[in-house]
C-alpha positions as CSV (number, residue, x, y, z in Angstrom):
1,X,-10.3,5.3,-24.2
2,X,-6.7,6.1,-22.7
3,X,-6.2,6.2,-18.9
4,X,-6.0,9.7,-18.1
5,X,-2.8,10.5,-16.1
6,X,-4.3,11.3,-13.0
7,X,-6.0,7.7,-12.7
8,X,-3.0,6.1,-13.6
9,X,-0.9,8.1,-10.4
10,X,-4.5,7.5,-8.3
11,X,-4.2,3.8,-9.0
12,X,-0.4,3.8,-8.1
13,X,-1.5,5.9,-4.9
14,X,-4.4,3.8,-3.8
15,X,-1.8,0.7,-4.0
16,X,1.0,2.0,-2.3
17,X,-1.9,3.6,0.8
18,X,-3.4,0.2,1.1
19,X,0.2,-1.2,1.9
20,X,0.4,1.5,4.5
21,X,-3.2,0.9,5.7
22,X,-1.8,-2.4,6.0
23,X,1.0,-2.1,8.3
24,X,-0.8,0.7,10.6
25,X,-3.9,-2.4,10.9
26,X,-0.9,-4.6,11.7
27,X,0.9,-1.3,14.2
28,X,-2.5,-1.4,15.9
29,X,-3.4,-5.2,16.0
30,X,0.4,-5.4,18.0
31,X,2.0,-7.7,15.0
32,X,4.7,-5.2,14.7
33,X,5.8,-1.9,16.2
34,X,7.3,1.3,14.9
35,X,7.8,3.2,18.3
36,X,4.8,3.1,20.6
37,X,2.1,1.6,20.1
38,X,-0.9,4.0,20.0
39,X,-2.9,3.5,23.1
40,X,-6.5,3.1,23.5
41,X,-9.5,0.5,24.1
42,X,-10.7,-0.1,20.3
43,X,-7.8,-0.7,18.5
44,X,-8.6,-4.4,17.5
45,X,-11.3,-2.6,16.0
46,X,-9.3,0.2,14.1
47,X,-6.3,-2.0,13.4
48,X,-9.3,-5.1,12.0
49,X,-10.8,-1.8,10.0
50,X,-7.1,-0.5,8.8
51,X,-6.3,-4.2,7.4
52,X,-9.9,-4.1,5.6
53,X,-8.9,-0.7,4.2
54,X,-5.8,-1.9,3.1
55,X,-6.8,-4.4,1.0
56,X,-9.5,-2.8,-0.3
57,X,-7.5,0.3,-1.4
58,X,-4.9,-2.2,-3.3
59,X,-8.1,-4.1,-5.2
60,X,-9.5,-0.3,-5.9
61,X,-6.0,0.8,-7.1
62,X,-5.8,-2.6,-9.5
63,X,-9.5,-2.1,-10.8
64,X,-8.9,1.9,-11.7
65,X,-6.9,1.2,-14.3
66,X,-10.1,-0.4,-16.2
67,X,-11.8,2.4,-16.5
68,X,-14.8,0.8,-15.5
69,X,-17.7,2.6,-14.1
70,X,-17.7,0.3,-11.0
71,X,-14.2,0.9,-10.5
72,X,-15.7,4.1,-10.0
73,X,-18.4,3.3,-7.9
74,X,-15.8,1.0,-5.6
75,X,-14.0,3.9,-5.5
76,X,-15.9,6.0,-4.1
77,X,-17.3,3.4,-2.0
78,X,-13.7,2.6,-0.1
79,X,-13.1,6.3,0.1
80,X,-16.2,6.6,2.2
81,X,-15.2,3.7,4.1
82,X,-11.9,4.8,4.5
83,X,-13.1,8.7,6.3
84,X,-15.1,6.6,8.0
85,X,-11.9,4.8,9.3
86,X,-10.3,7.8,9.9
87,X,-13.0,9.0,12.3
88,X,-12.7,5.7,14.4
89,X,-8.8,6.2,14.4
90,X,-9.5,9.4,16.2
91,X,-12.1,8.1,18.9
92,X,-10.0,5.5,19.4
93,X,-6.3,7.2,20.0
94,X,-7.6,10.5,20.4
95,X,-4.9,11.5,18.3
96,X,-5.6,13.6,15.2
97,X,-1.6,12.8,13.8
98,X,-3.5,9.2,12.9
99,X,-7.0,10.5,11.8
100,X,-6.0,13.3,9.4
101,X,-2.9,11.2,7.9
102,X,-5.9,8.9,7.5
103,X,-8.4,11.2,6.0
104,X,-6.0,12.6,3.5
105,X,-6.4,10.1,0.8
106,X,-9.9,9.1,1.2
107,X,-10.5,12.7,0.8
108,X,-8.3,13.3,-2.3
109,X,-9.6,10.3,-4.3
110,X,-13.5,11.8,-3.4
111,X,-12.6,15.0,-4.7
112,X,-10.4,14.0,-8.2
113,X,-13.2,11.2,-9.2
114,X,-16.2,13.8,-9.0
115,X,-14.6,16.0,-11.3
116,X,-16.5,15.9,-14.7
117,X,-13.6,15.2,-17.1
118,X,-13.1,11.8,-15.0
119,X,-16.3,10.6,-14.8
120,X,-16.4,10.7,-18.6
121,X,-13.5,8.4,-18.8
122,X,-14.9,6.0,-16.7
123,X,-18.3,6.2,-18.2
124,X,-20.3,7.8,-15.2
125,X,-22.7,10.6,-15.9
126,X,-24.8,12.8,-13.5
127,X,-28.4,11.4,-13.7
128,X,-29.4,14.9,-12.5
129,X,-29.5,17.4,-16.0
């Protein structure tokens, strides 16, 4: 089967969000800095989380492509993980610039891979008739 169109620009997407999840986990683990710094007592954790996210969105974006249903499952799995993220972001900074920019994608990417016509391609079906 063909990789629908929408994977193929999710898989592009998930790639290119992982290399910005990577350089707000470095923003926040004080590596580099692009204006303040955002201020607050857990951001080893956030920035340690971000850098997770990161490369787990790039290793999602690489595996879409295969149409495989655990591609699928990892999917949704690091889109979870990834809201998740976003809610520490906000605890942390208390700033809801960084957790919705966050939650965006995660949110996105559980939304297009529940639709029916894409869990055909990659071979998932609802176990509930």
């Amino acid at each position: 089967m063909r990789v629908p169109m929408g994977v193929a620009v999710l898989a592009v997407l998930a790639v290119f969000a992982g290399a910005l999840e990577l350089l707000k986990g470095a923003q926040f683990l004080a590596l580099i800095a692009f204006g303040p710094i955002p201020a607050g007592d857990g951001n080893v954790i956030v920035g340690s989380l971000a850098v997770v996210a990161g490369i787990a969105w790039i290793a999602v974006g690489a595996a879409m492509l295969s149409l495989r249903s655990w591609a699928w499952l990892v999917a949704m799995l690091v889109a979870i993980f990834g809201l998740f993220e976003a809610l520490f972001s906000l605890l942390v900074t208390l700033s809801w610039e960084y957790a919705i920019v966050t939650a965006i994608f995660p949110a996105l990417v559980l939304w297009y891979l529940n639709r029916d016509k894409i869990k055909v391609a990659f071979g998932v079906e609802d176990e509930i008739a």
